[in-house]
N, C-alpha and C positions, 0 to 999 in steps of 0.2 A: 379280825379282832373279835376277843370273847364277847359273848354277850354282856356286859353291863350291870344288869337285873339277875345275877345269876352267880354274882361274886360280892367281893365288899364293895361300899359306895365307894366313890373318888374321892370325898373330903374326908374318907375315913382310915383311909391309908397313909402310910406311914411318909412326909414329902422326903425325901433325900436332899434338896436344895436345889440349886443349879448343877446340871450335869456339867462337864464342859466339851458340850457338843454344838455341831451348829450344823445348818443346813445353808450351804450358801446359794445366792439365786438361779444358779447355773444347773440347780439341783445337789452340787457336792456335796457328802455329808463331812464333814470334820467333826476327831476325836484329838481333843486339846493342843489341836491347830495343824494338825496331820490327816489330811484325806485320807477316809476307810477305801481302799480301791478293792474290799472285795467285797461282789457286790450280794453273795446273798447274804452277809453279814447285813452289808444295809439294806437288803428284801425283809432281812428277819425282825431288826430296829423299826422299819416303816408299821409291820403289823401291831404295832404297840404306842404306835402316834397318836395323839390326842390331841383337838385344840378344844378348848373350854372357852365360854361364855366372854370372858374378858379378852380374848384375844392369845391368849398364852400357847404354847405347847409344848404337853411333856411327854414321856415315855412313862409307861401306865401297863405296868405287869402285876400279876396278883397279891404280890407282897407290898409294893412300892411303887413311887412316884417321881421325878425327876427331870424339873423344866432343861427346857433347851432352847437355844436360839434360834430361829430361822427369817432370812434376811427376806424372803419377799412369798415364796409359797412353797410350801415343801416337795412339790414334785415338777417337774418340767412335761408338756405334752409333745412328745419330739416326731409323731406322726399321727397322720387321720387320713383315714379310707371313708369314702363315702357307697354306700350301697343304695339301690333306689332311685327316684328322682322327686322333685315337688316335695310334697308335702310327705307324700311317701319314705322320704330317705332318712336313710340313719347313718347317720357320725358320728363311727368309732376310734376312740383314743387310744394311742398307747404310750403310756406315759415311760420317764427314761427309766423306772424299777418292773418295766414291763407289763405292769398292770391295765387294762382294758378300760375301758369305760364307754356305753355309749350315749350320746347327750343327748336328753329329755327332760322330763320337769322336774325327776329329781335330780336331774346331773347336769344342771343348767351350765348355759355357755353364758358370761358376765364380759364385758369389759369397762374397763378403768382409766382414766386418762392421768398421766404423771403432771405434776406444775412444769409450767416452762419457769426457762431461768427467772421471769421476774414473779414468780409463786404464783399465776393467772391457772386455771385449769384451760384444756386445750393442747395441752403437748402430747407426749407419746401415748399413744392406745396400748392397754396392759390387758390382754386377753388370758382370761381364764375356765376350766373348767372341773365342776366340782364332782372330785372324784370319789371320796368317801363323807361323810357328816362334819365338815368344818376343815376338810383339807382339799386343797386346792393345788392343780397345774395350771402353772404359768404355761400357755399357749405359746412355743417358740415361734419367732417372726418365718422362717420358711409355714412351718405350721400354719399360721395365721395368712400368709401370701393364697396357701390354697384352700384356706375358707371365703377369702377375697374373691377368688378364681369361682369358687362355686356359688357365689353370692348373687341374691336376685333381688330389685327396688320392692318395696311397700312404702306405704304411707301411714305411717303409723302416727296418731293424732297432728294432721296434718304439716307434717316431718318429713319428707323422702329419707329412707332409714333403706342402708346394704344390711343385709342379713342373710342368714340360713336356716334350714327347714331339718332337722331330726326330729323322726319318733313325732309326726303333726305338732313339732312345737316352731314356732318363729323364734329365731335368735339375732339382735338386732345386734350389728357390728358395729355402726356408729352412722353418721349423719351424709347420706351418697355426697354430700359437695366435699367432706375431706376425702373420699377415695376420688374423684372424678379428675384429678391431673394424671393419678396412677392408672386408672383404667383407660383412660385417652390415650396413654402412652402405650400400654398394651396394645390399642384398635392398633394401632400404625406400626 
């Protein structure tokens, strides 16, 4: 993405409305309700993503502007190699537009838990990692299985908290008593 500071501002540019694009959570892009399957088309679309302040995200080229819909994070994280070990290691991503990333403080690992059916939080864990300045991969569940896998207990403000170690950052997965049926079942 261009520099910013180096072109017209974003609120100065001319908005075109809504595109009618969409990113669905699987990572798909749709163009007015027809997945783009080719993908540097959508490589070339991504380097022009933006999300802004409120939550929005548009397609942001020099002349123009033009929101678009995305259903949960615009990019999928569909593998992670770990190099190193402890606190030593690094975890790099490759998201499904092939893009790298590896987690640190700037490129922090978050996760999110979805409402259960009666709107309580505690349901499904939404793992994410932030790959450029407000855009975000959804961490796919294999994905997420082998940050599981590479996960080690802390105590984090008196929590037992799974997590993982990139780039000396602690990344906390969630609370060891929701993995510990899953990791039991592994022991055996």
């Amino acid at each position: 993405m261009s520099n910013p500071e180096s072109g017209p501002k974003f609120s100065d540019l001319p908005a075109c409305g809504d595109f009618d694009m969409r990113i669905a959570a699987d990572g798909t892009w749709f163009y007015r309700g027809t997945a783009i399957n080719r993908k540097p088309l959508v490589k070339l679309f991504s380097t022009v993503l933006r999300r802004e302040a409120d939550g929005e995200y548009w397609l942001v080229t020099p002349a123009e502007r033009g929101r678009i819909a995305v259903d949960d994070a615009p990019f999928t994280a569909v593998e992670v190699t770990a190099s190193g070990a402890g606190r030593d290691q690094a975890l790099t991503f490759r998201t499904n537009l092939d893009e790298s990333v590896i987690a640190d403080c700037d490129h922090p690992i978050r996760v999110a838990h979805r409402r259960n059916q009666t709107n309580q939080p505690g349901g499904e864990p939404r793992p994410y990692v932030l790959v450029r300045p407000g855009l975000e991969a959804l961490i796919l569940r294999p994905v997420f299985y082998h940050l599981v896998d590479l996960g080690e207990v802390r105590n984090i403000e008196g929590v037992e908290q799974l997590g993982v170690w990139s780039r000396g950052q602690f990344f906390a997965l969630g609370h060891l008593q929701d993995f510990e049926s899953a990791l039991s079942e592994k022991a055996h």
